[in-house]
N, C-alpha and C positions, 0 to 999 in steps of 0.2 A: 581533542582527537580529530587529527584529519579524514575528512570523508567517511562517516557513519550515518548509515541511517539507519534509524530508529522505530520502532512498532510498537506502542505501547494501549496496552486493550481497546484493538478498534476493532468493531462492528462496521461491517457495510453492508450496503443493501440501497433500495430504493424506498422514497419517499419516507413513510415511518416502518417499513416492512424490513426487518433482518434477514439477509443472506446467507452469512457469512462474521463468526468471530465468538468471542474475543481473540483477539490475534495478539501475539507477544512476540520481538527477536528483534536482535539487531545485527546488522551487518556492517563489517568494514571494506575499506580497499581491499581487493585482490579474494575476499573472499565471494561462495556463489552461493546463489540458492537457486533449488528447483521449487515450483507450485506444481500441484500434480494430483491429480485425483477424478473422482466420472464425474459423466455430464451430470451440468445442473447445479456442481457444488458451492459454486460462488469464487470460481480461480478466476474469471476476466473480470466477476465487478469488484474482486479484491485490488485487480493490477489496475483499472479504472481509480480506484480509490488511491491507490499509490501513488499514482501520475497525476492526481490532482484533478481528473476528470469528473469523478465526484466527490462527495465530503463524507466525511466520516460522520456513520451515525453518533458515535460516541468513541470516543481516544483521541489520542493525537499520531500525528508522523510528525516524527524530527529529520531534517537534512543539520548536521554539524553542529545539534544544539539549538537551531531554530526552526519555527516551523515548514514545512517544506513547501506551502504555497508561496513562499517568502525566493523557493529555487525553480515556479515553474516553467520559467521560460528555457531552463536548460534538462527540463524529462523529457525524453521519449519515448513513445510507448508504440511499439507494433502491433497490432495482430494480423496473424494467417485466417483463413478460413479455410 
């Protein structure tokens, strides 16, 4: 399958402290997702965790079947304030 990525029960959070998960979903081309929920729940160090900025305390990310630190030089990740 071209361009999927993949969420399979990840926990993030920092250091050994959980923020946020088990997280489950995959997404292909063309399709969206929103994250979305009140302060404090864990939506930036989830998208942190997506982009490779942290690791995952436990699961994996797949980009296309392989892990997705294997695609970081092509994430980007924004945030607003």
């Amino acid at each position: 399958m071209c361009c999927e990525l993949k969420v399979v029960d990840v926990i993030a959070g920092y250091g050994s402290i959980p923020i946020i998960g088990p997280v489950t979903f995959s997404i292909k081309l063309g399709d969206v997702a929103v994250v979305f929920g009140p302060n404090g729940i864990g939506k930036s160090t989830f998208m942190k965790t997506l982009a490779t900025l942290l690791k995952p305390l436990k699961g994996e990310i797949l980009f296309n079947s392989s892990s997705v630190e294997k695609h970081r030089s092509s994430i980007f990740i924004f945030q607003s304030m």
